[in-house]
N, C-alpha and C positions, 0 to 999 in steps of 0.2 A: 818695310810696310807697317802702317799704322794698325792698331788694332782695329776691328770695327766695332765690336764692341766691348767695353769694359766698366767695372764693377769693384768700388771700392768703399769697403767698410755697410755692405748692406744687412741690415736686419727688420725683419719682419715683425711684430709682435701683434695677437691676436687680441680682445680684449683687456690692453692693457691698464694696471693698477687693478684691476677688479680680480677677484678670489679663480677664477676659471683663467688665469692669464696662460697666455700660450705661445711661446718664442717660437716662432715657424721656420725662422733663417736669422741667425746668428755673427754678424761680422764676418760676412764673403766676401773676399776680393778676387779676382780671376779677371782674363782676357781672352777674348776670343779672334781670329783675323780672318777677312772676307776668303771663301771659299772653303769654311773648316767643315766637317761633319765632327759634331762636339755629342756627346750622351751625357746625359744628369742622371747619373744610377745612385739605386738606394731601395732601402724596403721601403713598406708605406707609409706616409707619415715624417720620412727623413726630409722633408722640403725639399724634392725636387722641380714638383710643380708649380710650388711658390716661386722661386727663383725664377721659372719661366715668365710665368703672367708677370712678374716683376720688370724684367725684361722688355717685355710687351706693354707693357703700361695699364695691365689691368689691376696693379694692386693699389689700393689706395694708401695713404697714411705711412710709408713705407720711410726710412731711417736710411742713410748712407746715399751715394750716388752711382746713376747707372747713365756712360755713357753712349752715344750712338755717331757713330761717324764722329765721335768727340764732341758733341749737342749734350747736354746735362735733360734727359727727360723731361726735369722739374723746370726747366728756362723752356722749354717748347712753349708757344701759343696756342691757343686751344684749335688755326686753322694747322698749324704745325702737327700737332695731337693727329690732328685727322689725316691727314697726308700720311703719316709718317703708318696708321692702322692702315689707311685704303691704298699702299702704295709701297711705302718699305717693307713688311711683312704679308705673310700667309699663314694661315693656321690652319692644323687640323688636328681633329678632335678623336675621343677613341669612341666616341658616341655619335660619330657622321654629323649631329647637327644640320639636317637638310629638312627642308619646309616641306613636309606629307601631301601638301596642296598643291606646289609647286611640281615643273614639267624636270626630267633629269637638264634638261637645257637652260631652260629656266632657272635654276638651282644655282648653276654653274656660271650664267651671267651677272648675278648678285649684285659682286664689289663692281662690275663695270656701271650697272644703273647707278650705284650710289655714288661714283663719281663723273656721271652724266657722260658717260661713251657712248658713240654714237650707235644709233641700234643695228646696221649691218656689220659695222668693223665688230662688235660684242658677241653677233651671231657668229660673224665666221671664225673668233679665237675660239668662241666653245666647242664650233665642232672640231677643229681644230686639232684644241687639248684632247675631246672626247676619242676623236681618230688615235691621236697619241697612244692613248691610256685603254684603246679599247674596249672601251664603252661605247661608241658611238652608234651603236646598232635598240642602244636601247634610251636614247635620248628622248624620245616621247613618251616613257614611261612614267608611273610615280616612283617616287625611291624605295616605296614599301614594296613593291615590284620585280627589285632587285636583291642579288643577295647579296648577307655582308659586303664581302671581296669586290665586290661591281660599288656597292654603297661608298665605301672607302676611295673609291678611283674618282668618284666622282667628285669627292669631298675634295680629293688634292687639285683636281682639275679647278676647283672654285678656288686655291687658296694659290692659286700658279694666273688667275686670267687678266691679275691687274700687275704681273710680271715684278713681282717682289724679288728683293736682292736676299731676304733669309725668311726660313721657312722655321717653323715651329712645329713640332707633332708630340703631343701631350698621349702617350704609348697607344699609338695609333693601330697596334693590331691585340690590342688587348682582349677583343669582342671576336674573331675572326679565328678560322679554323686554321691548321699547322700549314696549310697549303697556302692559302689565302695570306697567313703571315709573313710567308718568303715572299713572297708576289710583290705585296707591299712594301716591305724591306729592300727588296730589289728596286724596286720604283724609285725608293731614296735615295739609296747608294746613286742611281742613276743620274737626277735632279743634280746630284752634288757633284758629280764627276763629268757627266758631260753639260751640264749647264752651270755648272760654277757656284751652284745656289748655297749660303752657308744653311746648316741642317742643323736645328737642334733637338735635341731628341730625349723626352722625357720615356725613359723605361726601369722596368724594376726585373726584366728578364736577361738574366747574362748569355744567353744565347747569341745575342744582339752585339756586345759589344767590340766582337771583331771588327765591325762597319766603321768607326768611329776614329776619324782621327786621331783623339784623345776622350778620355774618362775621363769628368768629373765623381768623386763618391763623395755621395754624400750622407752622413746621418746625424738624428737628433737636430735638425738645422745647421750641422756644421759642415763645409767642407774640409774631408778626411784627408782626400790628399787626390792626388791625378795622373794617370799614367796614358803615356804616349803610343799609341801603335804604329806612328809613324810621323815622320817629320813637321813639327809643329810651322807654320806658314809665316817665320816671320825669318826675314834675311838674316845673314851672317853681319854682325857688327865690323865695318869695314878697319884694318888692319892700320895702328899708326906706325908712320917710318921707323921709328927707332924699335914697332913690336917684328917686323916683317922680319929680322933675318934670326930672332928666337923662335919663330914659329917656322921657317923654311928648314932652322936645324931640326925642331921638335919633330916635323912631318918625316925627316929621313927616318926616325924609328917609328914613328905610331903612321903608316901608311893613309890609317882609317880617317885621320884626321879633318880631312876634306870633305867628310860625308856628314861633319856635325854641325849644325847650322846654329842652333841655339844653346842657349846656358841648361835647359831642361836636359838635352840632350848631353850636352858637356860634361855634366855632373856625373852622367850613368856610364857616360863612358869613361870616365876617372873611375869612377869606381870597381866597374867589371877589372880594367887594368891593375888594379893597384889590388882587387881579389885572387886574377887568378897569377899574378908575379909573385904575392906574398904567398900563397896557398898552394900551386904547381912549379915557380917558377917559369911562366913563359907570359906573353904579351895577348893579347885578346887576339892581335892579327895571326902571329905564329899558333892558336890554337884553332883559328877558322881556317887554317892552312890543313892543318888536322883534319878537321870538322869535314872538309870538303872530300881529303881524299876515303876517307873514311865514307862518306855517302855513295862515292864512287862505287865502294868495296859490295856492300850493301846493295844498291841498285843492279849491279851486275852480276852477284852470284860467282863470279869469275875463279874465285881464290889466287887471282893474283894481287898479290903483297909487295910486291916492287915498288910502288910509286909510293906507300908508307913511307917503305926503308927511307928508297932514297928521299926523299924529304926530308925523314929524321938526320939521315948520315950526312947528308950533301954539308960543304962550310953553310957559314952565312952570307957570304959573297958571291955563292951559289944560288940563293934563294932558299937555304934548306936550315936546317935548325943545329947541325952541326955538335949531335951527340956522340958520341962514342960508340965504337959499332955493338961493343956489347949490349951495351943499354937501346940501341937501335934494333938490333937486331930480339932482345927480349917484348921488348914496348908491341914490335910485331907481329911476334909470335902471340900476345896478349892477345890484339886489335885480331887477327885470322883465328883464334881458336873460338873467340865467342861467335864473330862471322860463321864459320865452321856451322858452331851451335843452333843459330838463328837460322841458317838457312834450309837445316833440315826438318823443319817445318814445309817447305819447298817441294818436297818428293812426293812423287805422287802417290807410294804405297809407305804408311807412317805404322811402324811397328811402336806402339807406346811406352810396353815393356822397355824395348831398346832404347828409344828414345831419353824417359826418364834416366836409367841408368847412366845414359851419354851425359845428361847436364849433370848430374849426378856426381861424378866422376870429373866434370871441368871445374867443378865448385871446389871440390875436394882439393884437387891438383891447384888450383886459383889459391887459394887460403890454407894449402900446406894441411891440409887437414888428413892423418894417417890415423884410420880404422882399424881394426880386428875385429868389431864384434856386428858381425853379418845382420843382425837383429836391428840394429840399431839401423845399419845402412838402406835395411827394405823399409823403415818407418821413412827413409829420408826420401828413397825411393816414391811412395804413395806419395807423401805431403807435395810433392815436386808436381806428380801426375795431377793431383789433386787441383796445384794452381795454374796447372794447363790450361786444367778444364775449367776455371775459372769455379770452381767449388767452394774454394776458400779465399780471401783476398792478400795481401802483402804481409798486415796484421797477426792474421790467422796464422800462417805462414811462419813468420819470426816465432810468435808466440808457441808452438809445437816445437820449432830449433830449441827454442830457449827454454822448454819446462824439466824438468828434473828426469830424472832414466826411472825413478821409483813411482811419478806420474804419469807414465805413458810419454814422457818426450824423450826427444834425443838427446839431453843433455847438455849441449853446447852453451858456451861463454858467451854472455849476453852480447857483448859485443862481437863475437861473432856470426851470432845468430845476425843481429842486424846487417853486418855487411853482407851476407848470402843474402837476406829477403832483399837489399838493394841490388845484387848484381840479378840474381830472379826478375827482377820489374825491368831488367831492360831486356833479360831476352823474350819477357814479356810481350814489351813494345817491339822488338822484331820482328813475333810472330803476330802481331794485329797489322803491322804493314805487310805479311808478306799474303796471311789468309787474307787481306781483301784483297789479293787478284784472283784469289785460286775459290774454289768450292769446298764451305765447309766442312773439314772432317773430325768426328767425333772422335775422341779419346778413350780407349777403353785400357783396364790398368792389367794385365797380363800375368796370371799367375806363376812366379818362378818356381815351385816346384812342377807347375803343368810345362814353362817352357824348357824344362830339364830334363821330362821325360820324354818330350818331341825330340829332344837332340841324343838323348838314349838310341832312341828307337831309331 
């Protein structure tokens, strides 16, 4: 698949030669292929917006080449120019741009008068769209009439009626309340996946950019770099004879192989493999073999550790990773003690005293770490409770491990300190998966000489 759009070598410059000059885009090159949802992210000022109207053909004076279905902008005709606004795009604006005078219908007919549609077939796409988008109920309004959130519906309905192939939206919910903005954003997502529309999306909110097929970042007019959320839309380069039976061997070990369509994607999966071979020893696939049963563990609370083991112990010809049962059987015990940990967050009656002390005592056990001085282990006790309750954060945390016994800290080896704040932040993240199904309960930190006298008495 051809790109549909692509951009080589473009820069922008404002005012140039004169004392105020201002380089707005920088030597961009990028592609894009029919049906992407793309984001131009960046602070203000980084030329995200430039590059669109670039794009669109509203920049003048503009340096480099931008093509469109492979049409050079600069070789258009000026009936081409027109065609290519009233027909291959749509725009929308974070300012609605609707005529105050005009009817919501009205509005929304626009680009059909201006390319002379006939006036029933115009009538029925708007109500049409307006049906769509739900607005329809207020098409004889003015737009000052309506609020933001309807304003916006109506705006995409005008930039959808002359059935353009990419849509442009210059941060289209920039104006528009949190509610109003999913609404929108949903709309998009929508356009791009059941109507195949390419979406480009100028935003400076990272909220946003899980929608996106890929990131662009951009700053200072440069682009920084681009990351993929999902498989970029251009086919696998078809395999010559003499590469087919290296690549039939290569797939008997890298399974995943099949699922990487481009060089973007090729490169991160060279690298994941060749990180976690050199750094864990095992393959990206044998550790989503992990990954899975380990979700498993996790999702069902179960504390059954069988299907670890055997994974771990099974040969390779098994499907299994083929360690040694020691080391299978410890790696287990690892994977089920923190499980263990995580899940007692779970119970419906959470004694916090008990609790701390439990992680407490896994950290210890985890990192070999043998105490004597009770003092030391109740400071370790609070800081723990502490980042339960979310009082302190990771930082905080390490930093009280790591301060000296004559400052109020526990004293620990820096680098100790830090691997506890790291194993901390995931049974962190187990307990934010597990309290959102449950009702939350507060932590309160239990006094050990009060829970001493209760077990007296």
């Amino acid at each position: 698949m051809k790109p549909q759009i692509k951009i080589k070598n473009l820069s922008v410059t404002y005012f140039k030669g004169k004392s105020n000059e201002v380089r707005a885009l920088q030597n961009i090159n990028l592609e894009i292929f029919p049906g992407e949802f793309v984001i131009f992210f960046g602070p203000s000022g980084c030329g995200k917006s430039t590059l669109m109207y670039s794009i669109a053909g509203l920049e003048k004076g503009i340096d480099g080449e931008i093509f469109i279905d492979e049409q050079n902008i600069k070789d258009m005709s000026t009936k081409q120019f027109e065609e290519y606004h009233q027909k291959k795009i749509g725009m929308i604006f974070q300012a609605y741009y609707l005529i105050s005078s005009l009817s919501v219908a009205k509005n929304v007919m626009l680009p059909q008068i201006a390319i002379g549609g006939d006036k029933k077939e115009r009538s029925e796409k708007a109500d049409k769209l307006l049906k769509h988008f739900g607005v329809y109920e207020q098409k004889g309004k003015l737009p000052q009439e309506l609020s933001g959130g309807q304003q916006q519906r109506v705006a995409i309905c005008r930039s959808l009626i002359n059935e353009p192939d990419i849509i442009f939206a210059d941060e289209p919910v920039g104006n528009l309340d949190s509610k109003s903005s999913e609404d929108v954003m949903e709309l998009l997502a929508k356009l791009n996946s059941e109507q195949k529309k390419t979406i480009i999306l100028v935003t400076h909110d990272s909220r946003h950019l899980d929608l996106a097929d890929r990131v662009f970042y951009l700053k200072d007019g440069k682009h920084e770099q681009t990351k993929a959320n999902r498989k970029i839309f251009q086919p696998k380069r078809q395999l010559l004879p003499e590469e087919k039976e290296s690549y039939e061997k290569l797939r008997q070990t890298y399974k995943k192989l099949d699922d990487v369509d481009d060089n973007v994607s090729l490169e991160y999966y060279k690298a994941k493999n060749i990180a976690t071979e050199i750094l864990i020893g095992l393959s990206v696939d044998e550790m989503e073999g992990i990954e899975q049963r380990i979700d498993q563990l996790l999702s069902s609370g179960s504390g059954n550790y069988d299907p670890i083991f055997s994974y771990l112990d099974k040969g390779n010809k098994q499907g299994g990773l083929d360690m040694d049962v020691r080391t299978a059987k410890k790696l287990t015990k690892k994977f089920g003690e923190l499980s263990r940990i995580i899940h007692e967050f779970s119970k419906e009656v959470i004694n916090p005293g008990e609790h701390a002390e439990n992680v407490r005592q896994y950290l210890y056990t985890e990192f070999e770490i043998k105490s004597k001085n009770q003092k030391i282990d109740d400071l370790v006790n609070k800081v723990i409770l502490k980042r339960l309750e979310n009082d302190i954060d990771k930082d905080e945390f390490e930093k009280i491990l790591d301060k000296a016994k004559s400052k109020g800290g526990a004293g620990f080896d820096s680098r100790l300190a830090h691997k506890m704040a790291r194993r901390m932040e995931l049974i962190m993240l187990g307990k934010y998966q597990l309290m959102m199904r449950q009702p939350s309960k507060k932590l309160e930190l239990i006094d050990r000489k009060e829970t001493d006298n209760q077990d007296e008495s």
